[in-house]
C-alpha positions in Angstrom: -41.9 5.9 14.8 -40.3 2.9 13.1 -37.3 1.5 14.1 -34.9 -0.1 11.9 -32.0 -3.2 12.9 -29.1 -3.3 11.4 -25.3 -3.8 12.3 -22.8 -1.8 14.3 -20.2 -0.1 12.2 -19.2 3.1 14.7 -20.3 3.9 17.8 -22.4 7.0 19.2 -25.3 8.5 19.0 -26.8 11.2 16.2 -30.1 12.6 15.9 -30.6 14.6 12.4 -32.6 15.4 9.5 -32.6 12.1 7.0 -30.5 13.3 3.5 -31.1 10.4 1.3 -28.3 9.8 -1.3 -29.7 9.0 -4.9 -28.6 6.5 -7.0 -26.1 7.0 -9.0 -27.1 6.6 -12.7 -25.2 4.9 -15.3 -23.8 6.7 -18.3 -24.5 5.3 -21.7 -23.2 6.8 -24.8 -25.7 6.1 -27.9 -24.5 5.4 -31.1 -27.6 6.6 -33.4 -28.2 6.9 -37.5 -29.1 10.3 -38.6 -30.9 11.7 -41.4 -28.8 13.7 -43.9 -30.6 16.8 -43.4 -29.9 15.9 -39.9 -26.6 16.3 -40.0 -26.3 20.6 -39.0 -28.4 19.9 -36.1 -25.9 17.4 -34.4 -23.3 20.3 -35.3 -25.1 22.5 -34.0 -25.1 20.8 -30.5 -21.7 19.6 -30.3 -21.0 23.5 -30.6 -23.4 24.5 -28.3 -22.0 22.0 -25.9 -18.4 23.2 -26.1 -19.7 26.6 -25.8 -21.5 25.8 -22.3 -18.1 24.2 -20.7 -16.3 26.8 -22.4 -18.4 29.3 -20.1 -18.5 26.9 -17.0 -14.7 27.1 -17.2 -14.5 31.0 -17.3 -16.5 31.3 -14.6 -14.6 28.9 -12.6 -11.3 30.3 -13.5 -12.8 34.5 -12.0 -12.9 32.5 -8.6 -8.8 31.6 -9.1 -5.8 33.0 -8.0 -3.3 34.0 -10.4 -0.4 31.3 -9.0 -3.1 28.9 -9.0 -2.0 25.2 -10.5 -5.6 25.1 -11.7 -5.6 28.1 -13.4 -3.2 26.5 -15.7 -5.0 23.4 -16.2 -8.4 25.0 -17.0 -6.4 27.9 -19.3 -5.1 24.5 -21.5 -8.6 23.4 -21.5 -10.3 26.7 -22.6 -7.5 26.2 -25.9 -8.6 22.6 -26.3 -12.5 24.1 -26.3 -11.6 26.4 -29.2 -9.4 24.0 -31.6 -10.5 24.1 -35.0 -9.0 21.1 -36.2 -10.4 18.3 -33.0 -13.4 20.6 -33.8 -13.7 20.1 -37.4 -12.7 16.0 -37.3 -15.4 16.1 -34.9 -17.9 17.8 -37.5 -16.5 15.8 -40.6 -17.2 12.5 -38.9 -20.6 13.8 -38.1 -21.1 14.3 -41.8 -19.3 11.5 -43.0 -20.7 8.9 -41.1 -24.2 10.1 -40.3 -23.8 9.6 -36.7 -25.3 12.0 -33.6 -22.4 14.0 -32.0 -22.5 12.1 -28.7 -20.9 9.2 -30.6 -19.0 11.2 -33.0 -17.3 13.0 -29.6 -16.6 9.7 -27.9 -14.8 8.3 -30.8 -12.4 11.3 -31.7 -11.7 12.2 -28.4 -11.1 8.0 -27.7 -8.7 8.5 -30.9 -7.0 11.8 -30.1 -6.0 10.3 -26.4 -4.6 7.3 -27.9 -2.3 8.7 -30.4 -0.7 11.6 -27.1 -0.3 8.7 -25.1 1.4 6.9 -27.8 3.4 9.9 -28.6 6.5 9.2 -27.0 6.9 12.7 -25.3 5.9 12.4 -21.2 4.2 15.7 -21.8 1.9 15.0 -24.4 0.8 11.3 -22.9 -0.3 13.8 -19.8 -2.4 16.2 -22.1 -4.4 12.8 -22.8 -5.9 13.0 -19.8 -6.6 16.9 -20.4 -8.5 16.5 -23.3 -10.6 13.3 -22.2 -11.6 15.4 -18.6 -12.3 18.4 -20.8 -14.6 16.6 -23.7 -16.0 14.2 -20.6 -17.9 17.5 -19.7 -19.1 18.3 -23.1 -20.5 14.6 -23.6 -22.7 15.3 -19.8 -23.9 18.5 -21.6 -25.2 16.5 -24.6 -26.3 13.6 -22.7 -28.0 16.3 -20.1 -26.3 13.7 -17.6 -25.7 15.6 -14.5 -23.6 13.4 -11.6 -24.5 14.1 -7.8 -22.7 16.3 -6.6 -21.9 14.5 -2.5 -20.6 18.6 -1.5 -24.3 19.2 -1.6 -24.9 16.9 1.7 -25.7 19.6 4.5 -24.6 20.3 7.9 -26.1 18.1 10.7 -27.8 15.4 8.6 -27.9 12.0 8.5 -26.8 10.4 4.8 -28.7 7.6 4.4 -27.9 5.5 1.5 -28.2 2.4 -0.5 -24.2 2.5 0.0 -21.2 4.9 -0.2 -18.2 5.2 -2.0 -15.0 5.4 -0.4 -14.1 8.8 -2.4 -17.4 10.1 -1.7 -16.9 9.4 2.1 -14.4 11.6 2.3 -17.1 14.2 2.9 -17.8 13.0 5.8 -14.3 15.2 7.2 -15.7 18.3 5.9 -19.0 18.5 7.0 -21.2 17.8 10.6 -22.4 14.8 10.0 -25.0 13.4 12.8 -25.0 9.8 11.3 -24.9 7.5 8.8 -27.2 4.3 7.8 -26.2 2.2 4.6 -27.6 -1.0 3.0 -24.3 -2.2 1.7 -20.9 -2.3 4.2 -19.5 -4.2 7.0 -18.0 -3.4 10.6 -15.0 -3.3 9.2 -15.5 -2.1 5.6 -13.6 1.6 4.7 -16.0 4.0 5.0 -17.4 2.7 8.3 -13.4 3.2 9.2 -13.7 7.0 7.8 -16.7 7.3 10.4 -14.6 6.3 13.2 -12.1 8.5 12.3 -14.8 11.4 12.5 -16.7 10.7 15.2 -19.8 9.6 13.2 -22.3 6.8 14.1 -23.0 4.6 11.7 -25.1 1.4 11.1 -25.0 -0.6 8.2 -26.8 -3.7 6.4 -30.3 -1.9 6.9 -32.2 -3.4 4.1 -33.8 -1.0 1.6 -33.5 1.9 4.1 -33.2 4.3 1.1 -37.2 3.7 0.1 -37.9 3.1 4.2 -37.2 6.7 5.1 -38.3 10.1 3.3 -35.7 12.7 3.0 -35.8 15.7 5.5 -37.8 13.5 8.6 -36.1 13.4 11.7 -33.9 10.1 12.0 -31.7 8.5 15.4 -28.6 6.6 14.2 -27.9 4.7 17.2 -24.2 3.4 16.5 -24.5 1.5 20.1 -26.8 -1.2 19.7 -27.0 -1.1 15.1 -30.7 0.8 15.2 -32.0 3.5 13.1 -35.2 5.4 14.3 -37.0 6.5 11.9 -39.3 9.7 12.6 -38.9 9.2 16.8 -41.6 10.9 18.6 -40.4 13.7 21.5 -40.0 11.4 24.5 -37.6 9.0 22.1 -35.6 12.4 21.0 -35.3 13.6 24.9 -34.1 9.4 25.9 -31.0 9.9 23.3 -30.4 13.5 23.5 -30.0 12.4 27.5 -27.9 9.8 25.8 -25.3 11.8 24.5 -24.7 13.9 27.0 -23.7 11.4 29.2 -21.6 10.1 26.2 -20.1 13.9 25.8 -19.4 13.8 29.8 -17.5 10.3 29.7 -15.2 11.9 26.5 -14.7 14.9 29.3 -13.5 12.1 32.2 -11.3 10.5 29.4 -9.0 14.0 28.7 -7.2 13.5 32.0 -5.4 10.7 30.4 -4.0 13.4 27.5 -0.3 13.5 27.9 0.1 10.5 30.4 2.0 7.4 29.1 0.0 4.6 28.8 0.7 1.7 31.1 -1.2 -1.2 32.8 -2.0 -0.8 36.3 1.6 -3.3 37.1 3.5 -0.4 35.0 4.2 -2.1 32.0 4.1 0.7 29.0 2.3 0.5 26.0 2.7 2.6 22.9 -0.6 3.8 21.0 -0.6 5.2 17.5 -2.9 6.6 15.4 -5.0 5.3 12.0 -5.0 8.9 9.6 -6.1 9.3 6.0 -5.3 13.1 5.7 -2.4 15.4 6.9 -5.6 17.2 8.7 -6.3 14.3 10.6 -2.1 14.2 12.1 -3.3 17.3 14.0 -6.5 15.6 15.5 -3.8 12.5 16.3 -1.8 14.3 18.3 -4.7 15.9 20.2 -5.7 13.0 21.4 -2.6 12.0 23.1 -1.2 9.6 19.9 2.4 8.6 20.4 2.9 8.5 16.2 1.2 7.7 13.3 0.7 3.9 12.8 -1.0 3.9 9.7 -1.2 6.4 7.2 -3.2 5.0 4.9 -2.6 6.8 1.5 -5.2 6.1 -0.5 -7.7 8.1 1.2 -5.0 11.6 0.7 -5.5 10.3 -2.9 -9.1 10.1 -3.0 -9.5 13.8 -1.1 -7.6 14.5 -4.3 -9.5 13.1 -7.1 -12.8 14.0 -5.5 -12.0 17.5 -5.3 -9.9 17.7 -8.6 -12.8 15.5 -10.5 -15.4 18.4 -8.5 -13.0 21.2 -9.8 -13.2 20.0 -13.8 -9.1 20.2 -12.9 -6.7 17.2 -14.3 -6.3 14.1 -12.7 -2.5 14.0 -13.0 -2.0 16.2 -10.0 -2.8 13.8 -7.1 0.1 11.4 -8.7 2.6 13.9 -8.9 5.8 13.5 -6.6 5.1 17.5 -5.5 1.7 16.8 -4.0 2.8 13.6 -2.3 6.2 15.6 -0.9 3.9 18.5 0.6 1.6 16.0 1.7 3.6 13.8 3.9 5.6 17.2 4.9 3.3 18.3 6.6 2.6 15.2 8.8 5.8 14.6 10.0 6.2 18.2 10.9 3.1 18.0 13.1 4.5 14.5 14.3 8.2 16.2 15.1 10.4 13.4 16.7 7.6 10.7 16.6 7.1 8.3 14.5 5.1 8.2 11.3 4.2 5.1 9.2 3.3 5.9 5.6 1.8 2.9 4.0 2.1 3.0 -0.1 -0.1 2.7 -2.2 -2.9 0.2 -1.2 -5.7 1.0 -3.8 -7.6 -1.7 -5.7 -10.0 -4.2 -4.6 -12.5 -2.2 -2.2 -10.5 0.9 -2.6 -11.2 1.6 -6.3 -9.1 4.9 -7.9 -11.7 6.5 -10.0 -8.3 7.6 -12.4 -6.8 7.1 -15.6 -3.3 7.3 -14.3 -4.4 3.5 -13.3 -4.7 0.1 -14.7 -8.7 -0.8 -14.9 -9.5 -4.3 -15.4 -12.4 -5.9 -15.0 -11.6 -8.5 -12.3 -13.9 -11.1 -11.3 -12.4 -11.3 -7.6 -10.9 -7.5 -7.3 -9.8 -8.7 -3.9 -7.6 -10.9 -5.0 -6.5 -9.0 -8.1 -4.4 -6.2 -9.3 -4.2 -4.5 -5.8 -2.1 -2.6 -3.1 1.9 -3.6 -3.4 1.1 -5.3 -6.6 -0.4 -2.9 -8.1 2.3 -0.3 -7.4 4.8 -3.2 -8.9 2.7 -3.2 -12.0 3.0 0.6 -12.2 6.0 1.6 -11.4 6.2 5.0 -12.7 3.5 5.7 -9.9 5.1 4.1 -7.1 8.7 5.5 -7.9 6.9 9.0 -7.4 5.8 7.8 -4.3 8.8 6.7 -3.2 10.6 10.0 -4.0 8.3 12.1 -2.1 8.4 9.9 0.7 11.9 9.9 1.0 12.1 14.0 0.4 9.9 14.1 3.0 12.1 11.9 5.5 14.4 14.8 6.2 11.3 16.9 8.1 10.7 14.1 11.0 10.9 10.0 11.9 9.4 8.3 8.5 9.3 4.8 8.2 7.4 2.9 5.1 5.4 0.4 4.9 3.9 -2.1 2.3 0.6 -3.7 1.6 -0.4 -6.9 0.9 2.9 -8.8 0.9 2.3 -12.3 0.6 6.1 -13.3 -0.7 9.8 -12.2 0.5 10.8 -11.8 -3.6 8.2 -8.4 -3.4 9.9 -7.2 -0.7 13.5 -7.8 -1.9 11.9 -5.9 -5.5 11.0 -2.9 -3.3 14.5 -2.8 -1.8 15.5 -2.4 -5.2 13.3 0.2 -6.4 14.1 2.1 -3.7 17.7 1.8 -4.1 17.2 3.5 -7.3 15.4 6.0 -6.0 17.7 7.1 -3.6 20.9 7.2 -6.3 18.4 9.3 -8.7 18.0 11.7 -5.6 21.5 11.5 -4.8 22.2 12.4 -8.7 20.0 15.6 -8.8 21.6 16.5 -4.9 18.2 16.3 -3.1 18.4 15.4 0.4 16.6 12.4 2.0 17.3 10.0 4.8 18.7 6.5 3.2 17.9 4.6 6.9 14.0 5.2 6.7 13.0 1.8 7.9 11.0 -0.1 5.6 8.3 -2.6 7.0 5.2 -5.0 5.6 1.7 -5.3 7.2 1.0 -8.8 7.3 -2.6 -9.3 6.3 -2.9 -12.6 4.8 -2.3 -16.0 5.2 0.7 -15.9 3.6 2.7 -13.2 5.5 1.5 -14.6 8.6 2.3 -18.0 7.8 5.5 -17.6 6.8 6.6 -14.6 9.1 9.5 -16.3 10.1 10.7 -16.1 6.5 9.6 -12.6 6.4 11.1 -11.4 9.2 14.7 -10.8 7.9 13.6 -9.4 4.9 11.7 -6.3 6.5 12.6 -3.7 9.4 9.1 -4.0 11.5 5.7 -5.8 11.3 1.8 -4.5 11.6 -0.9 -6.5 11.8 -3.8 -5.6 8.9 -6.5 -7.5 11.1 -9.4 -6.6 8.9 -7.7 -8.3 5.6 -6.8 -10.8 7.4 -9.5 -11.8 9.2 -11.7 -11.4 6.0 -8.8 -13.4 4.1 -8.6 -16.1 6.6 -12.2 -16.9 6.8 -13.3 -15.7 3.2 -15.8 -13.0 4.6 -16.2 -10.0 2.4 -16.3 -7.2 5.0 -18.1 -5.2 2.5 -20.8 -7.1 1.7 -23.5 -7.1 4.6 -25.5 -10.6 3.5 -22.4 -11.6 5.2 -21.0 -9.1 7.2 -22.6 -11.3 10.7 -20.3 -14.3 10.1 -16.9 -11.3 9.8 -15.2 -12.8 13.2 -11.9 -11.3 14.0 -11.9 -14.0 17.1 -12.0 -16.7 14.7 -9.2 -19.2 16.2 -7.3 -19.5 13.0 -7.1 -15.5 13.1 -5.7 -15.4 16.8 -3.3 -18.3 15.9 -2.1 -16.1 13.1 -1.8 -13.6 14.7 -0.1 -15.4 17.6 2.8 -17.1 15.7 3.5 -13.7 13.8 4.2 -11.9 16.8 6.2 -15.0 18.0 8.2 -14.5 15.2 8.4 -11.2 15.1 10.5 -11.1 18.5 12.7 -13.9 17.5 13.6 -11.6 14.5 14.3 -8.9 16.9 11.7 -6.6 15.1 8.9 -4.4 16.2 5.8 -5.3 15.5 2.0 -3.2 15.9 -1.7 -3.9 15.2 -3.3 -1.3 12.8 -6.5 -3.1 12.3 -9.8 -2.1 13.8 -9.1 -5.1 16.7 -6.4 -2.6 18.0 -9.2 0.3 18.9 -11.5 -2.1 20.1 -11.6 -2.3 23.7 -12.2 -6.5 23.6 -10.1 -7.3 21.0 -7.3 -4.9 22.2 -7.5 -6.6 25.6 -6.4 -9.7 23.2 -4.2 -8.6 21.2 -2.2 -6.7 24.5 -2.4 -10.3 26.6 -0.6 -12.0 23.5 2.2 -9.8 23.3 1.7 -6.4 21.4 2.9 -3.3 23.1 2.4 -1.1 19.8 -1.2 -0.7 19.0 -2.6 1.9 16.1 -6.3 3.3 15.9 -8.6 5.7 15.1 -7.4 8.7 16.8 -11.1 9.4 19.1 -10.4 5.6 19.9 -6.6 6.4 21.8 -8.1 7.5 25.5 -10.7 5.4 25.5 -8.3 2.1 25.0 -5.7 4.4 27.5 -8.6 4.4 30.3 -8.8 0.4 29.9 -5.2 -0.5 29.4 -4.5 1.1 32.5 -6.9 -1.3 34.4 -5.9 -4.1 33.9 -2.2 -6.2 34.5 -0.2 -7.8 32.1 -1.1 -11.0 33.9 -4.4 -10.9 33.5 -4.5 -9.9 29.7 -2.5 -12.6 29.4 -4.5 -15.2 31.0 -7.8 -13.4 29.2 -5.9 -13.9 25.8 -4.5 -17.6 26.6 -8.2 -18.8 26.8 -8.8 -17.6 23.5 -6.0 -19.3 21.8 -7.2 -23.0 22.9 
């Protein structure tokens, strides 16, 4: 039995068989000198290749409905398979330049791309990305490069991994996970968020825990106190089997407070929202007694996409269309009805990469502080106009309001107002209904927004607080990155006195004003954020009774004189 420290990122307990992630292997096309005589031979496999998709894609497409949007997409593909003349430049400039066909492929298809995005005509630029998906999986079958596929991870494990992305993470909503451990991550870092969100324990910054436990031995995540046991004899499995069911028996007590308003023990009422990434997770919210959506965060609904689509062989374009997005957000304000939902656009970049085409990719030195969230839907605003279409075709099905990322200046809110205007007159123009009053809001999650909230405040129809950016922008801490992931402090003075004066300012203004960061679930920092003024407060939906329960024993008094000490 060895036992393994490392730092809380969600609580609970899991006991499972270890499922060690490999490494992800880097891709490297090779650009080789051939023989002359050589020269059928690298033909020869190029066609072999195309022939091997081309008979992966049938097979996929027997397993389709007829109405199916991928049937379409893989249909196009089985044409670009068989034609002759990308097929024969291919071959000539085999022959020409004496080259193997990986490099030959990469450069034609690199070529053939460039010139349908450069066409002119919207759908031609789109069959770019077809043919460079389509040809990706011919250059795997040369290379004999063969990705991990993460819908492999079985029932009841535990992932352990050197780290996680995001997209992959995802998983984590589609399978019984018992636990995850990690090298890389934070407390606060996304996919420790996704765990939350399922119900999974996780610990993170375990050092080399990929080469300290063998796949398939029986492993303890102990999200409680940032342990992983590794290979825990029978009276260690018995303690935290005991464990959980006393855990499973507290989450019994905590259902009585399901469909009871929350209010401190003195009566004053507090609203509690929940933190989704999914329309699947909307129905979970609402299970758990949530009184609205506080956060959707839309990225993730993205990701689900791209995973899947990228799985599937299928095009990327489809997560970005506006028909996606409009069923998407559809459905959660039907499952919300009359309460309200806040969809936040686009935040990807930085920590949240895209794994897409569709997006600007450049290689940023401080992605944090780079191309990301509001201005990266301001730098591609063909993307964030969809967006806003389906957002505001969905507003008609229940209470939407919008909300932006990342604001650090009143000019990129005043350009939004704009964007949207035009939106609405193109809607109006092709007699769609939508509702023009959707309120439209910021998160303040930077130094910027908080500072000058007062300036903000006019400018934007409600506030919520982005504690984890801005705690990690206040006190430069990477949240991600677990050499530092001890010194992340969300109590750090300058972060409460932000967070202070922003809600100051945000009932001068008159305006409401939430928490959607992880202090919100938290039952400390809640207790905080409560005794310094916030009535709204948005979570991970599992997190809603248990910060119920402790609202409701306390008084606004003392939450107020527990936060008061903490400000001075």
């Amino acid at each position: 039995m060895n036992i393994i420290f490392g730092l809380q990122a969600a609580e609970g307990i899991g006991i499972g068989k270890a499922f060690v992630l490999p490494e992800e292997k880097e891709r490297i096309i090779p650009q080789n000198t051939i023989a002359p005589e050589d020269v059928d031979f690298e033909k020869e496999r190029f066609y072999s290749a195309t022939l091997t998709v081309h008979s992966q894609i049938e097979s996929q497409l027997k397993n389709l409905e007829a109405n199916d949007l991928k049937r379409v997409i893989f249909e196009t593909y089985l044409l670009m398979l068989t034609d002759p003349v990308f097929i024969k430049d291919v071959n000539d400039y085999i022959e020409e330049n004496h080259v193997n066909a990986e490099y030959a492929l990469k450069v034609k298809t690199e070529s053939y791309a460039e010139k349908l995005r450069n066409s002119g005509n919207d759908y031609l630029a789109e069959r770019s990305h077809d043919i460079e998906d389509v040809f990706d999986r011919v250059q795997n079958v040369l290379l004999n490069y063969h990705t991990f596929d993460i819908e492999a991870v079985p029932d009841d494990c535990v992932i352990v991994a050197r780290t996680m992305k995001t997209s992959d993470a995802i998983i984590m909503g589609k399978r019984r996970i018992a636990g995850l451990a990690l090298t890389e991550g934070g407390s606060s870092s996304h996919v420790a968020i996704l765990a939350k969100s399922y119900g999974i324990p996780a610990v993170v910054g375990l050092e080399n825990i990929t080469t300290a436990i063998q796949d398939g031995v029986d492993v303890i995540v102990d999200g409680e106190q940032g342990e992983v046991i590794e290979s825990p004899d029978p009276a260690t499995i018995s303690e935290y089997k005991t464990k959980i069911k006393t855990a499973e028996k507290q989450r019994q007590r905590l259902k009585a407070f399901l469909g009871k308003a929350t209010v401190t023990e003195d009566g004053t009422e507090f609203k509690l929202f929940a933190n989704i990434g999914s329309p699947e997770e909307a129905q979970l919210a609402l299970d758990e007694g949530a009184d609205g959506i506080g956060l959707f965060r839309t990225e993730f609904l993205y990701m689900n996409a791209l995973h899947q689509l990228n799985d599937e062989g299928g095009s990327l374009s489809g997560p970005w269309s506006e028909e996606f997005q409009f069923e998407a957000y559809k459905q959660v304000l039907q499952i919300m009805g009359d309460k309200p939902v806040t969809i936040r656009t686009l935040d990807a970049g930085g920590d949240k990469l895209l794994d897409s085409k569709e997006l600007p990719n450049f290689n940023e030195k401080n992605p944090l502080m780079g191309l990301r969230a509001i201005r990266l839907s301001l730098f591609s605003p063909k993307i964030f106009r969809t967006q806003l279409r389906a957002l505001y075709r969905a507003s008609i099905y229940g209470n939407l309001r919008i909300m932006l990322p990342l604001i650090t200046d009143v000019s990129q809110v005043d350009t939004v107002r704009g964007i949207a205007k035009g939106v609405q007159l193109a809607l109006r123009s092709d007699g769609i209904k939508f509702n023009p009053d959707v309120p439209i809001g910021i998160m303040v999650e930077n130094a910027a927004a908080a500072i000058c909230s007062d300036c903000l405040a006019p400018h934007s129809d409600f506030f919520s607080l982005g504690t984890n950016d801005l705690t990690q922008y206040t006190i430069g801490i990477d949240r991600e990155n677990p050499a530092v992931a001890p010194n992340y402090n969300e109590f750090h003075l300058a972060v409460l006195r932000m967070i202070d004066q922003t809600i100051k300012n945000a009932k001068k203004a008159n305006i409401p004003i939430s928490a959607c960061g992880e202090m919100a679930g938290r039952k400390e920092s809640a207790i905080i954020l409560a005794g310094m003024g916030l009535r709204h407060l948005s979570m991970s939906p599992k997190q809603i009774p248990v910060i119920k329960e402790m609202l409701s024993q306390f008084t606004i008094q003392e939450l107020e004189n527990i936060s008061s000490n903490s400000l001075f």
